[in-house]
C-alpha positions in Angstrom: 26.5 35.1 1.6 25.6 34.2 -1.8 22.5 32.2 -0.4 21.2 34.8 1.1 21.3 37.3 -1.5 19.9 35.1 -3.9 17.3 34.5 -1.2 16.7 38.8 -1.7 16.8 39.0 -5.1 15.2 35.9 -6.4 11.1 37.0 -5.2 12.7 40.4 -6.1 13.9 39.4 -10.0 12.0 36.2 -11.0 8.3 36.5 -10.9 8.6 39.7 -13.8 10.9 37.9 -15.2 8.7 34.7 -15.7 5.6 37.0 -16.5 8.1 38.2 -19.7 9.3 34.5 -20.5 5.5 33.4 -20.3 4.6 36.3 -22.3 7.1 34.4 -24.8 5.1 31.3 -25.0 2.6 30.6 -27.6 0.6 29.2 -24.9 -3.5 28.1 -26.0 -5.1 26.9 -23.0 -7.8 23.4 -24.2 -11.0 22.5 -22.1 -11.2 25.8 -19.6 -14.9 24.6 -19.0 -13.6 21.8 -16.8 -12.4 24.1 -14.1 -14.5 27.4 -15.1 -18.1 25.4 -14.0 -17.0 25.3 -10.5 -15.3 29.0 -10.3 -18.5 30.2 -12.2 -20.5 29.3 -9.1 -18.2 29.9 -6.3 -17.1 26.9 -5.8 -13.6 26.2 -4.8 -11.4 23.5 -6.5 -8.0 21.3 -6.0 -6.1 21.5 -8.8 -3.0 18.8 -9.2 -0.1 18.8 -11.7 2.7 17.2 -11.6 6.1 18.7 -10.3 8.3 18.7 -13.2 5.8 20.8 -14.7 4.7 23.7 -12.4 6.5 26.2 -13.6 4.3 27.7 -16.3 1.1 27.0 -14.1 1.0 30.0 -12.3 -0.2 31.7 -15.4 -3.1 29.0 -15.8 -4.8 29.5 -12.7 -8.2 30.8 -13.6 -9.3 31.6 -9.9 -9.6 34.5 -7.8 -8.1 32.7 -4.4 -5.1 30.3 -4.7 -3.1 28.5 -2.5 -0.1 26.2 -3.1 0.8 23.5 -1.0 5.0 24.4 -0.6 7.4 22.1 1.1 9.6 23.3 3.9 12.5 22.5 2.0 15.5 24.9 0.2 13.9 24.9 -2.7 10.1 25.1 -1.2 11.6 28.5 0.0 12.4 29.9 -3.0 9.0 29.0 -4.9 6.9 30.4 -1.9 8.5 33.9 -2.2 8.0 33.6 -5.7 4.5 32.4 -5.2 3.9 35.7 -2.8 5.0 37.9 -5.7 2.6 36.7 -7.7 -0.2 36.7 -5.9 -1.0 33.3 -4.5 -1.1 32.3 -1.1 1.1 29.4 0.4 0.6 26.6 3.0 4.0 25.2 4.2 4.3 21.4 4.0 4.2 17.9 2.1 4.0 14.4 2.8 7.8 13.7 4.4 7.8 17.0 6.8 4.5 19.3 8.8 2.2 17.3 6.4 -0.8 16.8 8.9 -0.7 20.6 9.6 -0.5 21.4 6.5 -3.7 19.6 5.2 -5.5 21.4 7.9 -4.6 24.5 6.8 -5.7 23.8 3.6 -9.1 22.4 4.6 -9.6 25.5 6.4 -8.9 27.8 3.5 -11.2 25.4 1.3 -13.8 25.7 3.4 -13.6 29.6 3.3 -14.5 29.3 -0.5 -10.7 29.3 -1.9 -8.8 27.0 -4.3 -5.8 24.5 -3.2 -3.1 23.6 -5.4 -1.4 20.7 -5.1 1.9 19.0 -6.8 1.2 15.0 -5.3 4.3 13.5 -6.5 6.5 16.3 -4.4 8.3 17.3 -2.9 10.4 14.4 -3.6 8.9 11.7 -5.8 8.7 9.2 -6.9 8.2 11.2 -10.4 4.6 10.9 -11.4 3.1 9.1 -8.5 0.2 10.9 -6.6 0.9 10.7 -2.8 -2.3 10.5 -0.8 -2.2 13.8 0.7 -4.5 15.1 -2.0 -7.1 12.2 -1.3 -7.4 12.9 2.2 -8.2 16.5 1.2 -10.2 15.7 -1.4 -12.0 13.0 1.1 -12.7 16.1 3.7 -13.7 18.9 2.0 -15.7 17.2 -0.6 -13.8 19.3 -3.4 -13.6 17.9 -6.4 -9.9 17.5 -8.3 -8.9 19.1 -11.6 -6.1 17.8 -13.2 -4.2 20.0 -15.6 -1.0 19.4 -17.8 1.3 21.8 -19.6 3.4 20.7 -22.6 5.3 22.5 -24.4 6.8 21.5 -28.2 10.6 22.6 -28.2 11.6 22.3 -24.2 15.0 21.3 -22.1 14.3 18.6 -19.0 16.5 18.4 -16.8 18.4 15.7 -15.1 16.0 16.0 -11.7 14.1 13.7 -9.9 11.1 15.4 -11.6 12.2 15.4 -14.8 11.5 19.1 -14.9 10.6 20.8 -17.6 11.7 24.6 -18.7 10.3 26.0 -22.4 12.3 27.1 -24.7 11.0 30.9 -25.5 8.7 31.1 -28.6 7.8 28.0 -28.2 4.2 26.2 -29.6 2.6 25.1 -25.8 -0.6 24.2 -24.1 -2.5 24.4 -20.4 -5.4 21.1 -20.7 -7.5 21.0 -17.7 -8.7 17.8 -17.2 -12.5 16.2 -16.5 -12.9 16.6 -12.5 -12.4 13.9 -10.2 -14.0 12.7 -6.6 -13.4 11.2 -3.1 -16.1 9.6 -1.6 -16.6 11.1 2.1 -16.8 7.4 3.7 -13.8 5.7 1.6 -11.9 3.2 3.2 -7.4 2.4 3.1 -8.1 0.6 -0.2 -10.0 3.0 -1.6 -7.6 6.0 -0.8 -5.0 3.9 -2.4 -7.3 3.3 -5.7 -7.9 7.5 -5.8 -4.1 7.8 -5.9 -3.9 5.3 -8.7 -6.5 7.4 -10.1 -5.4 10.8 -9.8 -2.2 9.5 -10.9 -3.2 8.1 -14.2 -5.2 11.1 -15.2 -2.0 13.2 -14.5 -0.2 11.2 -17.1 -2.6 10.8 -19.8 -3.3 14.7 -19.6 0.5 15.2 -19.9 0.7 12.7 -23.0 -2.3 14.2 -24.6 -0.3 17.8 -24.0 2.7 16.5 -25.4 1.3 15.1 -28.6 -0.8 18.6 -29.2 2.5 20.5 -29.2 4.4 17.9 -31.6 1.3 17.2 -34.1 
């Protein structure tokens, strides 16, 4: 019983209520000219972040098209109504449950002209390591990647497998979009596996580089 009315209320209650918390945020957004040169021109994007840190990122997206890669989960149910609310489109899936129809759907909506939006290390870790879901579409539409990073200076993280993240109101935070990255078309197994490595470390030093704005 309670599931299910928190199941009504939550796409009801939460996305006006995280437009108001955001609202709180002294949030300054750094390097919008990585992701704005493709949107200028029509050109769609992926855009990665990691999972302990999606919760602000709705409110970065620059775009006019979006669409989040969701689990199938509890919890992917909850953020895809939330999603809804606020606009975005979802595709249901990730790398432990309908991933393969999932990355089609996604390659279909990129080559319509819309974004993707992608959290690689979900929806259940490990923390911080990119799963290679994102290469492969990255490797078949061509897109290029945009990393981005939120950090914010006063915040609680919780005791999750992401580590995740939630503001405190008022506090001093930051969006950095990071410099774009590619997948060859013709790369190999190894390669794939070097693009995770990649993406992965340009994740992180965006997110250190986010952190240490907010605390300087």
């Amino acid at each position: 019983m309670a599931k299910s009315l928190a199941m009504h209320l939550l796409p009801l209650v939460g996305p006006p209520l995280l437009q108001i918390y955001a609202k709180s945020l002294r949030i300054r957004t750094l390097y919008p000219e990585r992701v704005d040169q493709f949107h200028d021109k029509g050109m769609p994007v992926i855009i990665a972040f990691w999972h302990g840190r999606q919760l602000m990122m709705p409110f970065a997206y620059r775009g006019s098209a979006g669409h989040v890669l969701v689990s199938q989960h509890r919890d992917g149910e909850y953020i895809h109504s939330i999603l809804q609310r606020l606009g975005f489109g979802t595709v249901r899936g990730s790398t432990t449950r309908g991933g393969m129809r999932a990355a089609s759907e996604l390659m279909a909506l990129a080559r319509r002209g819309e974004d993707v939006v992608f959290t690689p290390d979900g929806p259940r870790g490990p923390r911080c390591v990119a799963q290679p879901g994102i290469v492969y579409v990255a490797q078949k539409t061509g897109l290029p990647i945009v990393p981005l990073a939120f950090g914010a200076a006063r915040k609680h993280v919780f005791q999750s497998w992401d580590g995740f993240q939630l503001p405190i109101p008022g506090t001093r935070s930051v969006f950095i979009w990071g410099e774009p990255l590619r997948v060859p078309p013709n790369c190999g197994k190894l390669e794939r596996a070097g693009k995770c490595h990649e993406i992965g470390d340009a994740l992180n030093r965006l997110c250190d580089e986010a952190d240490q704005y907010c605390t300087s």
